[in-house]
PQR file with spaces between the fields and no chain letter, atoms N, CA, C, O and H, PARSE charges and radii, in Angstrom:
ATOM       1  N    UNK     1     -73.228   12.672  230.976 -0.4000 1.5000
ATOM       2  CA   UNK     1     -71.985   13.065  231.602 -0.0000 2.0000
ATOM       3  C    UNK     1     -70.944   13.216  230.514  0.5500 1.7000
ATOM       4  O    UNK     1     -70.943   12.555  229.475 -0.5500 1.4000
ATOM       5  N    UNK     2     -70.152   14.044  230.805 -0.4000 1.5000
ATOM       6  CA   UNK     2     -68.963   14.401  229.817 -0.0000 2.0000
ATOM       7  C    UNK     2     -67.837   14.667  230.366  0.5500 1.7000
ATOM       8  O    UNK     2     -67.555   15.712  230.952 -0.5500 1.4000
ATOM       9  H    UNK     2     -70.153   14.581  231.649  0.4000 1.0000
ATOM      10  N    UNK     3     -66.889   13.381  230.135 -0.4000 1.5000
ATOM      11  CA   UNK     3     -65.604   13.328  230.515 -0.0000 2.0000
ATOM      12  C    UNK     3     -64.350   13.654  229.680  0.5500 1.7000
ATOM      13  O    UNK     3     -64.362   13.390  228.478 -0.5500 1.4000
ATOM      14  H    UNK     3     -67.118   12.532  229.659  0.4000 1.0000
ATOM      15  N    UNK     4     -63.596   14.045  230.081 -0.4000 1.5000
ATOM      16  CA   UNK     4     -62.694   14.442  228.957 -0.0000 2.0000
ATOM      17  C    UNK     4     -61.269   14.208  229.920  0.5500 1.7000
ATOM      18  O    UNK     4     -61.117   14.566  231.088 -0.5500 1.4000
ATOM      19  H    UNK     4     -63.586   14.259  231.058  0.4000 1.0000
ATOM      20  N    UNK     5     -60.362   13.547  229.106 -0.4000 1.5000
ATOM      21  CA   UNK     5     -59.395   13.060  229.559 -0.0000 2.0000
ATOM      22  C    UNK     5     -58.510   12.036  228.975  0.5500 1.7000
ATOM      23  O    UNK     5     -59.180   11.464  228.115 -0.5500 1.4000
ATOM      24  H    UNK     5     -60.485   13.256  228.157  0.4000 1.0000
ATOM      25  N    UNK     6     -57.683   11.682  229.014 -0.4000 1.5000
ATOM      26  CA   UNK     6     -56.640   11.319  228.066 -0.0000 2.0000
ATOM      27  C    UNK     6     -56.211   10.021  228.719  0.5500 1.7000
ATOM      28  O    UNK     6     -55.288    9.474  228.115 -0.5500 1.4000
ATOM      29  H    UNK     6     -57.139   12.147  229.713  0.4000 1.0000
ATOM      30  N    UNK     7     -56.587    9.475  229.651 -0.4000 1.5000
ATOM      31  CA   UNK     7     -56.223    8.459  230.690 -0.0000 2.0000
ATOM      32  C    UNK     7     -57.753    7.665  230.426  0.5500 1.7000
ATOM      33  O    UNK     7     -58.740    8.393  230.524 -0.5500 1.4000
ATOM      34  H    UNK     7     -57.337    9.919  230.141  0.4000 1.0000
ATOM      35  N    UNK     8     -57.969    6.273  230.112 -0.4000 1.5000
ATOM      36  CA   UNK     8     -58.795    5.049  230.048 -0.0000 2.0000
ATOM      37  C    UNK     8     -59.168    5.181  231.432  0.5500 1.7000
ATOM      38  O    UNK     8     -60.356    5.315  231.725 -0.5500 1.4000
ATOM      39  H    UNK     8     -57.167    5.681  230.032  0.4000 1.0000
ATOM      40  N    UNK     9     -58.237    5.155  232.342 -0.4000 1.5000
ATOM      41  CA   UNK     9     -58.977    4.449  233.644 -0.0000 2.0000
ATOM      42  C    UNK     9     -59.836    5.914  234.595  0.5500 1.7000
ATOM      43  O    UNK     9     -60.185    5.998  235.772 -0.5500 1.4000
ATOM      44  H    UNK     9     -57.272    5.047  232.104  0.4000 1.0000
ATOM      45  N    UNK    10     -59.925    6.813  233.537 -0.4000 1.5000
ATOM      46  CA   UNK    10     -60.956    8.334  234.306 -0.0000 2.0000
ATOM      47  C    UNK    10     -62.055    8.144  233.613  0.5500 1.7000
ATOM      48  O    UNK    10     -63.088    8.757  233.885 -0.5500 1.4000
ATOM      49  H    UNK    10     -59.641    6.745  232.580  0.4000 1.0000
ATOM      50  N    UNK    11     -61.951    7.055  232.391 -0.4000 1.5000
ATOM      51  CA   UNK    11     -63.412    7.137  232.071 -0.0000 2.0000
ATOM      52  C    UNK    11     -64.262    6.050  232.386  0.5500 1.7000
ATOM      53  O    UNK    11     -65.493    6.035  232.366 -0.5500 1.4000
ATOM      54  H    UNK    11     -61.112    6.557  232.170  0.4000 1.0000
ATOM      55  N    UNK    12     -62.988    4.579  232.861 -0.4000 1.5000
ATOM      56  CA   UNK    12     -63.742    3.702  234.043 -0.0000 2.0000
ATOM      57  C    UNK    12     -64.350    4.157  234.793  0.5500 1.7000
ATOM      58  O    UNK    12     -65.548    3.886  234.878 -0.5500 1.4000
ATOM      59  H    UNK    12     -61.988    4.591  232.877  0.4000 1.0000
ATOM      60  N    UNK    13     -63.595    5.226  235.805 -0.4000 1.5000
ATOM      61  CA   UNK    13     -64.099    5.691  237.099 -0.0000 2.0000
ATOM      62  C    UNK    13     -65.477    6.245  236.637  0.5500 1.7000
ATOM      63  O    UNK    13     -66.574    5.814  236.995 -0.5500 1.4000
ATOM      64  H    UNK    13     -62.622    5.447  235.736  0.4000 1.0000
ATOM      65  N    UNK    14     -65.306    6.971  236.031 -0.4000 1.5000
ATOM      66  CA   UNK    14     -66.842    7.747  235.575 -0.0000 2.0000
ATOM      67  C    UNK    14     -67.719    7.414  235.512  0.5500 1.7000
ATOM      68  O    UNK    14     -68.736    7.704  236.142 -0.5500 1.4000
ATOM      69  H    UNK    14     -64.415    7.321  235.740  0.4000 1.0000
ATOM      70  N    UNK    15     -67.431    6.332  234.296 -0.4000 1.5000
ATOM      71  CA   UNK    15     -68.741    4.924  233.850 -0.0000 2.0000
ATOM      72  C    UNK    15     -69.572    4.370  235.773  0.5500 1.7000
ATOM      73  O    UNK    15     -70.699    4.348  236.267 -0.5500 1.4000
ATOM      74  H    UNK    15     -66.605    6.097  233.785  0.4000 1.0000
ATOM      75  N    UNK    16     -68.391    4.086  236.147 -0.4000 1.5000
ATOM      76  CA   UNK    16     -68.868    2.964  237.474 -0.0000 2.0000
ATOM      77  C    UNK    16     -69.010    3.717  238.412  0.5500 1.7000
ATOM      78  O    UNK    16     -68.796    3.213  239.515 -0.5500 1.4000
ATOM      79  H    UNK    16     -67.475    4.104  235.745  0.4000 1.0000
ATOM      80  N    UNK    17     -69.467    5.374  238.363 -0.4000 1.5000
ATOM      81  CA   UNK    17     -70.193    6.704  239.052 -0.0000 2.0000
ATOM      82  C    UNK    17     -71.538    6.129  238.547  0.5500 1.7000
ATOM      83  O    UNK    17     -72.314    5.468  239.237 -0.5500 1.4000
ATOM      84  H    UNK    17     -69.641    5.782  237.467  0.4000 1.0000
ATOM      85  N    UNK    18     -71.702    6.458  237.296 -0.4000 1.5000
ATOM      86  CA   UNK    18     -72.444    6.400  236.258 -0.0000 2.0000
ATOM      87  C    UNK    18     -73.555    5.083  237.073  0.5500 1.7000
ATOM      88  O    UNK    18     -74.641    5.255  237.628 -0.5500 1.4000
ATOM      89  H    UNK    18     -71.072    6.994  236.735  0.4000 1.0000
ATOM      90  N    UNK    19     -72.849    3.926  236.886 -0.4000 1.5000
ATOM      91  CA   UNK    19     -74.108    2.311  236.780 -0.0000 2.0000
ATOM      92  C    UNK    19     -74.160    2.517  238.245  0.5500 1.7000
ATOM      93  O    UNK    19     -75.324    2.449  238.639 -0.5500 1.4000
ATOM      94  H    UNK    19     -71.967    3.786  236.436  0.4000 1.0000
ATOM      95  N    UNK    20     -73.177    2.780  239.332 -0.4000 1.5000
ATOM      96  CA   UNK    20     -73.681    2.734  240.444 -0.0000 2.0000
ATOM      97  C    UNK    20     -74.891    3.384  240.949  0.5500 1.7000
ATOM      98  O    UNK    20     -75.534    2.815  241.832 -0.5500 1.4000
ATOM      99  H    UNK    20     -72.231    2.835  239.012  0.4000 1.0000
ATOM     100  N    UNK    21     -75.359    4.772  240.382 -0.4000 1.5000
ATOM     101  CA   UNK    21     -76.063    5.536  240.467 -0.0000 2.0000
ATOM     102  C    UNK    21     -77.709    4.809  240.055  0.5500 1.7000
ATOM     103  O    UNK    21     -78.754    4.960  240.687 -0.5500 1.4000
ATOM     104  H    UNK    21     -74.837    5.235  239.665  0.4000 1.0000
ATOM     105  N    UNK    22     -77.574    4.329  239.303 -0.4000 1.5000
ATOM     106  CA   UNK    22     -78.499    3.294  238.753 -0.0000 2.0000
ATOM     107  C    UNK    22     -78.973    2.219  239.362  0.5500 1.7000
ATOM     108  O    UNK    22     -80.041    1.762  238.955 -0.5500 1.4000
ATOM     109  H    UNK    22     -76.724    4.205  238.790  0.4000 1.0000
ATOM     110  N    UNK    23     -78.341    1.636  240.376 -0.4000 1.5000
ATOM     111  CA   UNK    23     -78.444    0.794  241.343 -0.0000 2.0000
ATOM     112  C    UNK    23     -79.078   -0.210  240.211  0.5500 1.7000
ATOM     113  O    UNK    23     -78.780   -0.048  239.028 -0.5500 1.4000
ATOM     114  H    UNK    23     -77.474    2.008  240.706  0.4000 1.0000
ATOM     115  N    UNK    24     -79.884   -1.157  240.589 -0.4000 1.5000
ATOM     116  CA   UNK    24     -80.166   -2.857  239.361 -0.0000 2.0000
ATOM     117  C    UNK    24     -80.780   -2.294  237.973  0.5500 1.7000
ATOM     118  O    UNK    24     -80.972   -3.224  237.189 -0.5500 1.4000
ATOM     119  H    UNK    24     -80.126   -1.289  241.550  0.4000 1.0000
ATOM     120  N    UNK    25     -81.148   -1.003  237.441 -0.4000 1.5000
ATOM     121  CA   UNK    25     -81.174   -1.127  236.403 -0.0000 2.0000
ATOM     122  C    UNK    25     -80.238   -0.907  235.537  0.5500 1.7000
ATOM     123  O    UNK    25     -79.044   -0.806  235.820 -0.5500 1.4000
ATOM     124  H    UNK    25     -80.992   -0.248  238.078  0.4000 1.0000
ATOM     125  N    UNK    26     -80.728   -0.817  234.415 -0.4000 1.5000
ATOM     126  CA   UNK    26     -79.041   -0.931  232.874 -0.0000 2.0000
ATOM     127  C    UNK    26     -79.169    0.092  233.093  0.5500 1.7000
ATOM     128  O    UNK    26     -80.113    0.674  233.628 -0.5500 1.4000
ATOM     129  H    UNK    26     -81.698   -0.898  234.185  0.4000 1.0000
ATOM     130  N    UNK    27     -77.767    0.634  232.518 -0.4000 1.5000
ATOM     131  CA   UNK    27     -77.766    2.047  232.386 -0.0000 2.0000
ATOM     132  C    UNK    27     -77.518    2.336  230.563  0.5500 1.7000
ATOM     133  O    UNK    27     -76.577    1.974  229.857 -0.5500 1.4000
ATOM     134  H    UNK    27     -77.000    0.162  232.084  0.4000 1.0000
ATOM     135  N    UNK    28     -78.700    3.082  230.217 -0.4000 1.5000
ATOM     136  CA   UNK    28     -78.060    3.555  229.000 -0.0000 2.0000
ATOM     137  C    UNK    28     -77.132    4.331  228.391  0.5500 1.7000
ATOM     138  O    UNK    28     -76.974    5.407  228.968 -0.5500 1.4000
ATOM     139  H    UNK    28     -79.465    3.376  230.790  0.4000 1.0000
ATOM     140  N    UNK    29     -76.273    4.120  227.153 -0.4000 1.5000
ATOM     141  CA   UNK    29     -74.742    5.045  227.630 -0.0000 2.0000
ATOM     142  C    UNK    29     -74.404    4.733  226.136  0.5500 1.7000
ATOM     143  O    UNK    29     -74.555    3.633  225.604 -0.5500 1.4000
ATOM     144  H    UNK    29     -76.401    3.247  226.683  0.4000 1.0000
ATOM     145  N    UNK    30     -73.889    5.948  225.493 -0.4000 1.5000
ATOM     146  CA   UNK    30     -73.030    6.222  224.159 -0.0000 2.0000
ATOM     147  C    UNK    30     -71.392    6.689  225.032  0.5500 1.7000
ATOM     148  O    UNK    30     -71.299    7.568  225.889 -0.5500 1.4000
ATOM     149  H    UNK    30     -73.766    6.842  225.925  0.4000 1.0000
ATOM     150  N    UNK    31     -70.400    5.937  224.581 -0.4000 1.5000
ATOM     151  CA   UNK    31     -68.932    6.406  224.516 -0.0000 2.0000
ATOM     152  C    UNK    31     -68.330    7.191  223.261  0.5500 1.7000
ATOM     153  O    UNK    31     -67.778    6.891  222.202 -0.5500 1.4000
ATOM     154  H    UNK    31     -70.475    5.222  223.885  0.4000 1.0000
ATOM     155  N    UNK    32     -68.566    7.892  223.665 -0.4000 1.5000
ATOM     156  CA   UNK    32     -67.459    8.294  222.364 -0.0000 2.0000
ATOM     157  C    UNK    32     -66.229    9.126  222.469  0.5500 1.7000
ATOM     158  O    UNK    32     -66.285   10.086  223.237 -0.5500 1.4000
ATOM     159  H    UNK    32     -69.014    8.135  224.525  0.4000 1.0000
ATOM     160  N    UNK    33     -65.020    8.883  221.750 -0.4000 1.5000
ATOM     161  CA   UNK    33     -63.969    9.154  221.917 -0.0000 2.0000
ATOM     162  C    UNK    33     -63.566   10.919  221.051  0.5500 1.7000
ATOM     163  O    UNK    33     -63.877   10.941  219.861 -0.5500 1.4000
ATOM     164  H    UNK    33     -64.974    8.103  221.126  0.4000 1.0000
ATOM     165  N    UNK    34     -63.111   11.876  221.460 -0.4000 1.5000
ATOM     166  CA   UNK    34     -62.613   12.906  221.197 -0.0000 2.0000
ATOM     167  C    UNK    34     -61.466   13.616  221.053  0.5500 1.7000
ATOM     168  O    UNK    34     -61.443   14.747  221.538 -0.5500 1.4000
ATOM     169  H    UNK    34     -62.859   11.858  222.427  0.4000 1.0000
ATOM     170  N    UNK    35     -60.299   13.106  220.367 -0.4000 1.5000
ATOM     171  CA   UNK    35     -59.282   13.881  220.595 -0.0000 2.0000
ATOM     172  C    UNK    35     -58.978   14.775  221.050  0.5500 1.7000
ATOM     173  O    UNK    35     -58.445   14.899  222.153 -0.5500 1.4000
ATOM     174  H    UNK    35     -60.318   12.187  219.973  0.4000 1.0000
ATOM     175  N    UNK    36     -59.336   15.830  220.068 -0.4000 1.5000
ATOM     176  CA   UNK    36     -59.475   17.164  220.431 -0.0000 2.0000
ATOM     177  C    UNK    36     -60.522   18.155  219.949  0.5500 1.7000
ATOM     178  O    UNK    36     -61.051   17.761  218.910 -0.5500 1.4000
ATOM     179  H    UNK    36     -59.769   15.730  219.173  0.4000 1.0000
ATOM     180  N    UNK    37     -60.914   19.150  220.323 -0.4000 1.5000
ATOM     181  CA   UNK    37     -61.638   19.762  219.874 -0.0000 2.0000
ATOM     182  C    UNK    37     -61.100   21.072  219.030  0.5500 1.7000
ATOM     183  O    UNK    37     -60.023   21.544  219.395 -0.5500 1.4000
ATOM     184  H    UNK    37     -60.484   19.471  221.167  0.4000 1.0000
ATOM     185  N    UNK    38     -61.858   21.752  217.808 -0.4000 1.5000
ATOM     186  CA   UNK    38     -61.534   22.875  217.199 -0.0000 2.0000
ATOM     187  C    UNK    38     -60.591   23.986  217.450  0.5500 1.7000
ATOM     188  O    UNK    38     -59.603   24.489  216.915 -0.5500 1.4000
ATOM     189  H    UNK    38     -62.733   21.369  217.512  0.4000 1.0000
ATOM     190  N    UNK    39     -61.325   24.147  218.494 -0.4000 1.5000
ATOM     191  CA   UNK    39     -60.851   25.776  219.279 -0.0000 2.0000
ATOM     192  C    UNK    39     -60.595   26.109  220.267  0.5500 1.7000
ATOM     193  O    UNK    39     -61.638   26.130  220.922 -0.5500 1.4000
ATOM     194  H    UNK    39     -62.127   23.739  218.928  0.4000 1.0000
ATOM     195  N    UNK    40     -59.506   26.515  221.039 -0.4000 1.5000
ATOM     196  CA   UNK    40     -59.603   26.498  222.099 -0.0000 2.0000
ATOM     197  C    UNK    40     -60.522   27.098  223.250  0.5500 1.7000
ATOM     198  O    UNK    40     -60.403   28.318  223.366 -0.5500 1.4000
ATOM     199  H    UNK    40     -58.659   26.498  220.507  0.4000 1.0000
ATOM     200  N    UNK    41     -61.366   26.522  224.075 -0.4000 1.5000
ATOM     201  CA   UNK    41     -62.225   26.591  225.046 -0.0000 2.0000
ATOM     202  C    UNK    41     -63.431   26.567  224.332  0.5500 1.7000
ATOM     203  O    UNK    41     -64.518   27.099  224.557 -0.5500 1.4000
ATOM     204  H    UNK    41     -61.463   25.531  223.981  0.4000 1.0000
ATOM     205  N    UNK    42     -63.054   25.894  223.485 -0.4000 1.5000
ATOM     206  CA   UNK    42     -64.404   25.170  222.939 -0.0000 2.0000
ATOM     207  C    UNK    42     -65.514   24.451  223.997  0.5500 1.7000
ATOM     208  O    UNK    42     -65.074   23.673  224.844 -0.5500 1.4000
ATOM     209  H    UNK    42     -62.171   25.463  223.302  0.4000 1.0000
ATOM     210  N    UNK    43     -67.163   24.773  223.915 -0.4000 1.5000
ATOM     211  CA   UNK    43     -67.806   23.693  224.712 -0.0000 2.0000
ATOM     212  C    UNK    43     -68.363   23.191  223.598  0.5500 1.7000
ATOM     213  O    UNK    43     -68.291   23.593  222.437 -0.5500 1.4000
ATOM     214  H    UNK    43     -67.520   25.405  223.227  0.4000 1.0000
ATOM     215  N    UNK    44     -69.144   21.914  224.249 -0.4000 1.5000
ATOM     216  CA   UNK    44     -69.739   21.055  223.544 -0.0000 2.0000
ATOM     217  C    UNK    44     -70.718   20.397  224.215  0.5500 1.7000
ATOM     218  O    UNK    44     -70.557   19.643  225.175 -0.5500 1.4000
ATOM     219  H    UNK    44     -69.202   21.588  225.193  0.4000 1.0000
ATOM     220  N    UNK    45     -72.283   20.861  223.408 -0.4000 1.5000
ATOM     221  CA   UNK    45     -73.486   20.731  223.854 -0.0000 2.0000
ATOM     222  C    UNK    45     -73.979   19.385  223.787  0.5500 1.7000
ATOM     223  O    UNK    45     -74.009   18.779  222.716 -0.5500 1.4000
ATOM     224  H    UNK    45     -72.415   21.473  222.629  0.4000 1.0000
ATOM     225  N    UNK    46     -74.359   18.891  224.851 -0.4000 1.5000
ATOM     226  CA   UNK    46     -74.932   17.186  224.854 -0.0000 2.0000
ATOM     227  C    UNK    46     -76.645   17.116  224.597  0.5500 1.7000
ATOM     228  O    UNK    46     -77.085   17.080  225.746 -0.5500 1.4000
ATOM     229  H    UNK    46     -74.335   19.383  225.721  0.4000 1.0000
ATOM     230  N    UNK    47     -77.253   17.097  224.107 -0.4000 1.5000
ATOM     231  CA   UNK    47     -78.413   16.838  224.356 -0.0000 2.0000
ATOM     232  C    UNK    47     -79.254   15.213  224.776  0.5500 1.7000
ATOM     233  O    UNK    47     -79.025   14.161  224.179 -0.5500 1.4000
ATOM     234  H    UNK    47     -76.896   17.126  223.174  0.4000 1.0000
ATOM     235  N    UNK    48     -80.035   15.343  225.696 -0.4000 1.5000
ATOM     236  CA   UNK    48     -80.854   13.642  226.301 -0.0000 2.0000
ATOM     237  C    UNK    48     -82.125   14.217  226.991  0.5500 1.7000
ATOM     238  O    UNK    48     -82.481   15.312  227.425 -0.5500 1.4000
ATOM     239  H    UNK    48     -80.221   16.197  226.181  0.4000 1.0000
ATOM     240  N    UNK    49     -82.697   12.827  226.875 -0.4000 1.5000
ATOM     241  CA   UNK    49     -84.384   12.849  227.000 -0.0000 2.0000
ATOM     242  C    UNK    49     -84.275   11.667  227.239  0.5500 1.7000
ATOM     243  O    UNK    49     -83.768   10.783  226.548 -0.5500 1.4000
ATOM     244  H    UNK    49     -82.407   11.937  226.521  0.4000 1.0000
ATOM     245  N    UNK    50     -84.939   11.597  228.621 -0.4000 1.5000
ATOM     246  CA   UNK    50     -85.179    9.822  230.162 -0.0000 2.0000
ATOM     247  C    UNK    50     -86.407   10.271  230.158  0.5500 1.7000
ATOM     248  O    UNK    50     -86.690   11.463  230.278 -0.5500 1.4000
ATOM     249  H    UNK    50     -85.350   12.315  229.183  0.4000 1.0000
ATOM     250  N    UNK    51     -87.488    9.054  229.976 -0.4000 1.5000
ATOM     251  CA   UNK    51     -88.793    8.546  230.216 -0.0000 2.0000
ATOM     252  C    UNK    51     -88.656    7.657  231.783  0.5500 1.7000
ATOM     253  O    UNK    51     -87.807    6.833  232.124 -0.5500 1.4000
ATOM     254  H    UNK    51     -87.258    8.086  229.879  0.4000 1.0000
ATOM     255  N    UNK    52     -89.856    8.199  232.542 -0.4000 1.5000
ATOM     256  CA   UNK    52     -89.913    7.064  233.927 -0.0000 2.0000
ATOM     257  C    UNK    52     -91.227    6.444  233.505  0.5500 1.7000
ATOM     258  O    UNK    52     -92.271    7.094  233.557 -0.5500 1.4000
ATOM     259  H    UNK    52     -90.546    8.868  232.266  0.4000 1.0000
ATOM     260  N    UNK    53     -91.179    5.162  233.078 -0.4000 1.5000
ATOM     261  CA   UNK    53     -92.421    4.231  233.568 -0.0000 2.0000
ATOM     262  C    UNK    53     -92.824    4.000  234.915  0.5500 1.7000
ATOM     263  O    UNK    53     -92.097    3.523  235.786 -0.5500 1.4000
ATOM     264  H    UNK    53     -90.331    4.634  233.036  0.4000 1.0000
ATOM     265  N    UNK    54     -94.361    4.462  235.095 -0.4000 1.5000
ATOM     266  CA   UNK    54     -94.285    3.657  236.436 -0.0000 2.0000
ATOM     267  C    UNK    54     -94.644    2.758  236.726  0.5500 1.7000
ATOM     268  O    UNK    54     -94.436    2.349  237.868 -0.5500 1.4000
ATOM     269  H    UNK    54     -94.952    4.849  234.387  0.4000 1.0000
């Protein structure tokens, strides 16, 4: 997920989208903070890879 926003408590909300979704397991999770970006209407590509044990 990629939040962008200038307000702490939009990236609470997000996060606790985030673990709820997860219901009792951890959720794995990098924060990282962005000022700003280069250019305007810049995107920015995330890449991830989730394994299910069964």
């Amino acid at each position: 997920m990629l939040v962008a926003s200038q307000r702490q408590a939009d990236l609470v909300t997000a996060w606790r989208v985030v673990r709820d979704g997860f219901g009792d397991h951890d959720v794995p999770s990098t924060l990282m903070e962005v000022t700003m970006l280069g250019y305007d209407d810049q995107l920015v590509e995330i890449e991830s890879v989730a394994a299910v044990l069964d």
